[in-house]
VEXZASE-402799 format. One record per residue (C-alpha): x, y, z. Coordinates in steps of 0.1 Angstrom, whole numbers, plus 5000, padded with zeros to 4 digits. Example, Ala and Ser with C-alpha at 12.3 -4.5 7.8 and 13.67 -1.06 7.14 Angstrom:
<pts>
512349555078 513749895071 
</pts>
This chain:
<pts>
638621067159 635121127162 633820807179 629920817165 631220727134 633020437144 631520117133 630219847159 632919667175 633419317164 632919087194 634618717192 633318387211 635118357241 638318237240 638918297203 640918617186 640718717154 643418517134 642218187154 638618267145 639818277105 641217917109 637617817126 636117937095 638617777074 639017437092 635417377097 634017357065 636917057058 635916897089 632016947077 633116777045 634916487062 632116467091 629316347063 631116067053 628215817063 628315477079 627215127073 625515017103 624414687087 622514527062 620614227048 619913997018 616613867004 616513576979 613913656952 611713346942 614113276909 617413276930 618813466900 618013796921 619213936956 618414246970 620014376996 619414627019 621614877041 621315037070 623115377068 623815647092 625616017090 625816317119 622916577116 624516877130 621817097133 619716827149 622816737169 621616347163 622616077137 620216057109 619415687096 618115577063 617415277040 619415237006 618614916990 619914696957 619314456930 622414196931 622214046894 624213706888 625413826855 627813516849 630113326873 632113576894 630413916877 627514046904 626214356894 624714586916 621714816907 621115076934 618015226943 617815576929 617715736964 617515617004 614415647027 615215817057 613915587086 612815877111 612515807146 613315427143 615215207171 615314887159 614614697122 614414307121 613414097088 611313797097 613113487092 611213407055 612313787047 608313827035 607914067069 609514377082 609214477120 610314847127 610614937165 610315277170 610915377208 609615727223 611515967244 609416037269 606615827286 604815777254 604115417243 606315217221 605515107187 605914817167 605014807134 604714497107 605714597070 605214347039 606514437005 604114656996 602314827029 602214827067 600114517083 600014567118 600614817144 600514767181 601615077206 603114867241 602115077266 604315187295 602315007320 603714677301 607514767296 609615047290 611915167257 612714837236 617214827244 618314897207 622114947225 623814657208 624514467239 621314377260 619514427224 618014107209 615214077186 614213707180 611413537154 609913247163 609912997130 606512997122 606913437127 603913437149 605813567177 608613787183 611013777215 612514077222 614514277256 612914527270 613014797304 610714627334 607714877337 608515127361 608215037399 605215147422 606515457439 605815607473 602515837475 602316157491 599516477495 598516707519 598016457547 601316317545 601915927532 598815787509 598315427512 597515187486 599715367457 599215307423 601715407390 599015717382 599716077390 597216267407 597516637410 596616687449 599616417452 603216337446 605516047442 608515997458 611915857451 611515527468 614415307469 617315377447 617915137416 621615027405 622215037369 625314907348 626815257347 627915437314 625215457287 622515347308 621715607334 617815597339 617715277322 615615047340 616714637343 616014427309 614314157308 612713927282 609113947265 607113797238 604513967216 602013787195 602013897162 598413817161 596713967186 599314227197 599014087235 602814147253 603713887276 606913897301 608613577309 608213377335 610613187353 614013397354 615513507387 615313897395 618613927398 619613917365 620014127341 618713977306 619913997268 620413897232 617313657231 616613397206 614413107198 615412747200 614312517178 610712437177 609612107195 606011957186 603612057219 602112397228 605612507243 609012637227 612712727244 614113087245 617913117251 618813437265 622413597284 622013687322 624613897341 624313857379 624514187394 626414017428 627814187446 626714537424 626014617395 629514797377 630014977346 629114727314 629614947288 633014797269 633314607294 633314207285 635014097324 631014117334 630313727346 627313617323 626113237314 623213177287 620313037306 617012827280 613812857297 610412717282 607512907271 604212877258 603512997228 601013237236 598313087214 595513047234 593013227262 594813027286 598413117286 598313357314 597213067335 600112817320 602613057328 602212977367 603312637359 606512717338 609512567348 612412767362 615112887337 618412607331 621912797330 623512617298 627212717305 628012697347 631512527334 632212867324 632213287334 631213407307 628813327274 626913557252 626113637217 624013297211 623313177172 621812847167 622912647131 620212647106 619412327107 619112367150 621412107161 623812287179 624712627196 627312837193 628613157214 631213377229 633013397257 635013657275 636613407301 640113517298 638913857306 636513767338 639113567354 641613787351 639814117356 641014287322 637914487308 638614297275 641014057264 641013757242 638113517231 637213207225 634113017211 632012737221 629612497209 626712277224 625212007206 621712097212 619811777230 617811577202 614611577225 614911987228 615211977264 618412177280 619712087308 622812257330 625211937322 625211997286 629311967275 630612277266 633112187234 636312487230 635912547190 638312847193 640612867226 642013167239 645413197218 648113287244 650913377222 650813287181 653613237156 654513537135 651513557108 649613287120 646113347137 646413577171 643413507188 639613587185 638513927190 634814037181 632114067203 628913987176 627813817152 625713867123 622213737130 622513457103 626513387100 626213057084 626912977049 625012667036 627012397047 624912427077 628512417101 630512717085 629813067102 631413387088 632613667112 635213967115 638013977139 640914177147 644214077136 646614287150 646814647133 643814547107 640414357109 640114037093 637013827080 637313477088 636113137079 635012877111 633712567110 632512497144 632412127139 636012017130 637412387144 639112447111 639412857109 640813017076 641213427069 639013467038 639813847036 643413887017 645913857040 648214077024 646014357024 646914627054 643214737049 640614667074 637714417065 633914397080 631614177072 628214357067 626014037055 625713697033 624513657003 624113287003 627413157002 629013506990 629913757015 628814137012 632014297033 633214717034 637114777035 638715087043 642215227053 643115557076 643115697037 640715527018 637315557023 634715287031 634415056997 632014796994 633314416983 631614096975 633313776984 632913426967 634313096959 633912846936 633612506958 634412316927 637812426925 638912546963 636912676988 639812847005 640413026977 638013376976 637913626948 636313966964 635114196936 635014576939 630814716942 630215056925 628415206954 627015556959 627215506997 630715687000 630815936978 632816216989 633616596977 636616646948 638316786975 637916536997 639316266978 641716476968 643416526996 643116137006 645416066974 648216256984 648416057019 649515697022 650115457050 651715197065 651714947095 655214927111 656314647139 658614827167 660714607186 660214637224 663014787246 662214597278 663314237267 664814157297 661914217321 659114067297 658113727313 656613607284 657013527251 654413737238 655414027256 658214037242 657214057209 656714367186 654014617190 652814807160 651615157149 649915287124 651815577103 649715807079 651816047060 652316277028 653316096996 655416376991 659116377001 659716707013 660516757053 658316577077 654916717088 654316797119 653116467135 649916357162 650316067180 646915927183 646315677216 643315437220 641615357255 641015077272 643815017277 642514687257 641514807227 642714857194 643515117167 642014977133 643515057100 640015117088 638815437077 638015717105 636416037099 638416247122 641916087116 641416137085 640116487089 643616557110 645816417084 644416637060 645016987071 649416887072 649516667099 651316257102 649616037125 651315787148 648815547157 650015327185 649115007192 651014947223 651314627242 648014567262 646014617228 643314407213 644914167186 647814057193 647513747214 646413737255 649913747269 651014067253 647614167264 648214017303 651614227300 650214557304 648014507336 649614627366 652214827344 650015097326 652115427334 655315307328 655114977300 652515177275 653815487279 657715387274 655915227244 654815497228 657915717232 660015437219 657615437185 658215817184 661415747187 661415527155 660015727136 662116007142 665115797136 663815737101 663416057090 659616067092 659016347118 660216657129 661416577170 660216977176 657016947163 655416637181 651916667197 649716397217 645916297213 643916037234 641015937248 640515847283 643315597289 644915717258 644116077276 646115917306 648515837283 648016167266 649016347304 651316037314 653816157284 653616517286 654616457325 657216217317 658516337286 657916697288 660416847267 659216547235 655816747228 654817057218 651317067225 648516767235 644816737236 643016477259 639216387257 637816267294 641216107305 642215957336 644416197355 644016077393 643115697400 643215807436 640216027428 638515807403 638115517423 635415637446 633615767419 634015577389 631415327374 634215097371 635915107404 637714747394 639314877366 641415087388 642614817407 643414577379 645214827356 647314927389 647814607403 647814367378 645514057384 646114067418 643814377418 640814167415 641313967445 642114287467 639414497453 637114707476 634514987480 636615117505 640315177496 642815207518 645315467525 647615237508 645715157478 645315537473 648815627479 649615337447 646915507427 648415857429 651815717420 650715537388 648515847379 649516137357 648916417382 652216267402 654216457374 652016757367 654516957377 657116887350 654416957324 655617207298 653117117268 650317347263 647017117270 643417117255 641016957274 637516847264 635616667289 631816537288 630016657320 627816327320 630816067320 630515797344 633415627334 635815887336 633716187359 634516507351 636416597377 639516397371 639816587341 639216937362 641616887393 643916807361 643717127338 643317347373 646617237387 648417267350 647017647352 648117737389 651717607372 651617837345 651217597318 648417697295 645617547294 642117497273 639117337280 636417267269 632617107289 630116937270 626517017291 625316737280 627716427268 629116117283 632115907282 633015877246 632016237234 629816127206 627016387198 627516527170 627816867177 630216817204 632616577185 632516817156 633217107180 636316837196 638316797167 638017177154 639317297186 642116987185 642817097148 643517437152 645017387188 647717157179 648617437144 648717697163 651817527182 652817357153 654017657128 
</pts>
């Protein structure tokens, strides 16, 4: 053959022949269609002068690929009251894409807009004021005064003041003075300013609360005036707290006005935060002037110091005053501080704010909600939710509106904080999930989804005349979700269902509510041909839950021929705190005999195909994910595991969450013993309850895809892992993101995730 004719040889991306390349080609345009299925981030109402007229406006998010970001925009609405129970909505003709913005906050009147826009780099941020019709005001806060605004959903808090003069908001401390150097050696008298015959050094190393806020410097509280643009920080407020969620008390006649705000202590250290709710935190008030006058630099010095509101307790956050400011209401994660478990069940509380506006630390803490230890079948399980919507209340004044989980699903419920009565306003015999996104007066604006229905917007009312327990939620024509032909095509043919799975350890459960059911989620074909090949899908934690609302990826999976096994195994979110309590000091042996005994069930009825069974979690549903495939190695015939934990032993000197090691491993005993320094024993107990103590029964071929930047779960665990399945013989994939942290999110890299899990688990699926 005469080789200078031959063509150019082909060459493929690592990894990848040519039949596997054709099914990338294939796969990813589905996955492309099912990845820009947007998101609700949240949304608002404004009352028009009439009251015959709402508008409403949403918040709205999808992946930009190519940017490798999440693009955000504005869709807004006309809610016409046509006739009783008949709201129609009339939808903007297109969204506004809100470039480069961090946080949006209507004034309390809803006549003012202020849009936050944080830099990424040393630039100033900005904070602009919108009315109706134009932007008013524009002040750039340089950072000399504080750093990037936190827009993270925890520490984040944007707060009017009544009268919308000022704003209260959480910010980064400006960065500290650093140590000078030049030619001579140490300069003297250093200021924040570079100079180019000089350098700074590191000076003293900062903590921070671990995943998600790596470089992020400590929060704290400050006040702009709206007027002047002048940025004051707030006096009064030990260091050693870290400060969120801020909002205004009620105003008091005088020249000076309360802020409420949460403080975590970082004693001893500061650990990981991110979903974490065992961090100790109280809600502190501390008085303010109201930044008025020439003089309020000088009446700072004389402010008093800040009050904690809530010492009778370890944890309160997520402060909302009622409308008319008599009382306060907020979370707390008690149950999950005392015991050590990262999350666990909730309860609210109330103080009846003092008439004269003046807080003190002996205000009575009143239990509106408790921690629900174990409930009857279908009553309520227990609060779960970790926010609130900025104005909850409907206009009773005492009535707050919120989502919770409630077990498999998410529920919107009804709490009136004054007599403690709690109803579930979102149907209870729907297996749908429910959010609330807003009020509309008394009316609720909510989404609902299933794993195969996407995202549809409902509105919720009552008519108090006849029952106001009874709700009527009407279906919203919305543009929001609109997806391909083919999409929706495909979601028709699949249908789901949430099944309870009796428990197979009876006898050793020493409580009631571990000994009841656990549930899973099972999305399958409609048709009734053989089973499909199935993917049991494992949440982390291990106290969190698998909704059955709508999920891009799951959905994406059970598209291209696959079931989905969603388990919900004891130690989830939902289902009441002793089920919850059951899993600590058992994880490796209770949630993984768990999940085989619901594979089990389902392959007893028929529904899957025992030699065509792969695994799929996320870090402790990865340790799951490498638990079963240890334990059970001839059950699966192929996994996938995104940054799991494969080696306590390892993790624990490493980790941002160093406790959770202990506490998953030894129960609540863990948090007594708990130590920077382990010893030989505690290692030796670690390695035992860790996945790489049966790596070498593993059969499955594994896919791994690990974020280089995860503090939770470092990369590592996830290296020594798929190293020591290869020097076996097992074969092995993975796959390092440069650039992503615990949860895998960017959109490039999550895209790129479930591809490779796609055609990974059909390869090994024919």
């Amino acid at each position: 053959m005469d080789s200078s004719k031959a063509g150019p040889v082909k060459e493929l991306p690592v990894g990848l022949d040519e039949a596997t390349e054709e099914e990338y080609a294939s796969q990813s345009k589905l996955l492309k269609e099912f990845t820009c299925i947007p998101n609700i981030d949240k949304a608002w109402t404004f009352k028009s002068d009439n009251g015959l007229v709402s508008q409403a406006m949403f918040s709205i998010s999808q992946p930009n690929l190519v940017a490798n970001k999440r693009r955000q925009y504005m869709l807004s609405a006309n809610i016409l009251k046509e006739r009783k129970n008949n709201e129609n909505f009339q939808w903007a003709p297109f969204p506004v894409e809100m470039e480069g913005v961090s946080i949006i906050s209507p004034s309390p009147s809803g006549s003012k807009l202020l849009v936050v826009r944080n830099s990424e780099n040393e630039s100033p941020s900005t904070f602009e004021i919108w009315n109706s019709s134009q932007l008013e005001k524009e002040f750039q806060i340089a950072q000399a005064v504080h750093g990037s605004v936190y827009a993270d959903g925890w520490f984040e808090g944007i707060s009017w003041n009544s009268d919308e003069s000022l704003v209260a908001y959480i910010a980064e401390e400006p960065s500290p003075i650093k140590p000078s150097f030049d030619h001579q050696g140490y300069t003297k008298g250093a200021t924040k300013d570079k100079e180019c015959s000089s350098w700074k050094g590191q000076g003293d190393s900062e903590e921070e609360w671990g995943e998600c806020y790596a470089g992020k410097r400590q929060p704290a509280v400050f006040v702009i005036n709206l007027d002047s643009g002048k940025v004051h920080a707030v006096k009064g407020i030990a260091k050693s707290l870290s400060l969120g969620q801020v909002v205004w008390a009620p105003p008091v006649d005088g020249t000076d006005q309360y802020l409420v705000f949460v403080g975590w202590s970082a004693d001893p250290r500061k650990l990981g935060i991110k979903y974490c709710n065992n961090r100790p935190c109280a809600l502190y008030a501390v008085k303010v002037p109201l930044y008025k006058s020439e003089t309020a630099e000088s009446d700072l010095k004389s402010m008093e110091e800040s009050v904690n509101l809530t010492q009778g307790i370890s944890s309160a956050f997520c402060p909302r005053f009622s409308p008319d400011g008599k009382f306060l209401v907020f979370f707390s994660a008690k149950a999950s501080v005392d015991s050590g478990a990262h999350g666990g069940t909730g309860s609210l509380y109330r103080i009846d704010w003092p008439t004269n506006c003046k807080p003190c630390s002996s205000t009575k803490l009143i239990d509106v909600i408790p921690v629900v230890n174990c409930a009857e079948d279908g009553h309520f399980p227990g609060l779960y939710c970790t926010s609130f919507l900025s104005k909850p209340w409907l206009s009773d004044g005492c009535t707050m509106i919120l989502s919770s989980y409630w077990h498999s699903c998410q529920a919107i419920l009804s709490v009136n904080v004054l007599s403690g009565e709690l109803l579930r306003i979102s149907p209870a015999d729907s297996n749908f999930s429910w959010n609330v996104l807003t009020l509309d007066g008394d009316n609720v604006i909510a989404e609902c989804s299933s794993p195969v229905d996407v995202p549809q917007i409902k509105y919720g009312c009552f008519d108090k005349a006849i029952n106001s327990t009874s709700w009527h939620w009407l279906n919203v024509s919305s543009p929001i979700f609109r997806c391909s032909e083919k999409v929706m095509s495909l979601l028709s043919s699949k249908t789901f269902s949430i099944v309870q799975i009796p428990v197979k350890d009876v006898a050793d459960c020493l409580t009631k509510g571990a000994a009841k059911p656990f549930e899973a989620i099972f999305v399958s074909s409609k048709k009734n041909d053989a089973p499909d090949p199935i993917i049991v899908i494992l949440h982390g934690g291990p106290h969190d839950v698998s909704l059955s609302s709508f999920s891009n990826s799951s959905a994406f999976l059970s598209s291209i021929g696959f079931s989905l096994l969603i388990v919900n195994y004891r130690g989830s979110l939902g289902f009441g705190e002793e089920a919850l309590q059951s899993l600590s000091g058992k994880v490796g042996y209770r949630d993984v005999n768990d999940v085989l005994t619901a594979i089990d069930y389902v392959i007893e009825k028929g529904l899957a195909n025992p030699s065509k069974i792969t695994a799929l979690g996320i870090s402790h549903g990865g340790f799951l994910t490498t638990h079963l495939i240890g334990q059970a190695p001839d059950k699966f015939a192929a996994a996938a595991a995104r940054n799991p934990v494969c080696n306590l032993s390892s993790m624990v000197g490493i980790t941002d969450i160093p406790d959770w090691c202990y506490v998953t491993s030894y129960g609540s005993n863990g948090k007594s013993i708990y130590t920077e320094a382990p010893s030989a024993e505690h290692l030796t107990h670690f390695y035992n309850k860790s996945p790489i103590s049966h790596i070498s029964k593993v059969k499955a071929p594994t896919l791994m895809l690990l974020g280089a930047e995860d503090l939770r779960v470092p990369v590592s665990n996830g290296l020594q892992y798929s190293r020591a399945l290869k020097e076996r013989g097992v074969e092995t994939k993975v796959i390092l993101f440069p650039n992503d942290i615990h949860a895998i999110k960017r959109p490039q890299s999550d895209f790129e995730s479930f591809l490779n899990i796609s055609v990974w688990f059909k390869k090994y699926c024919k």
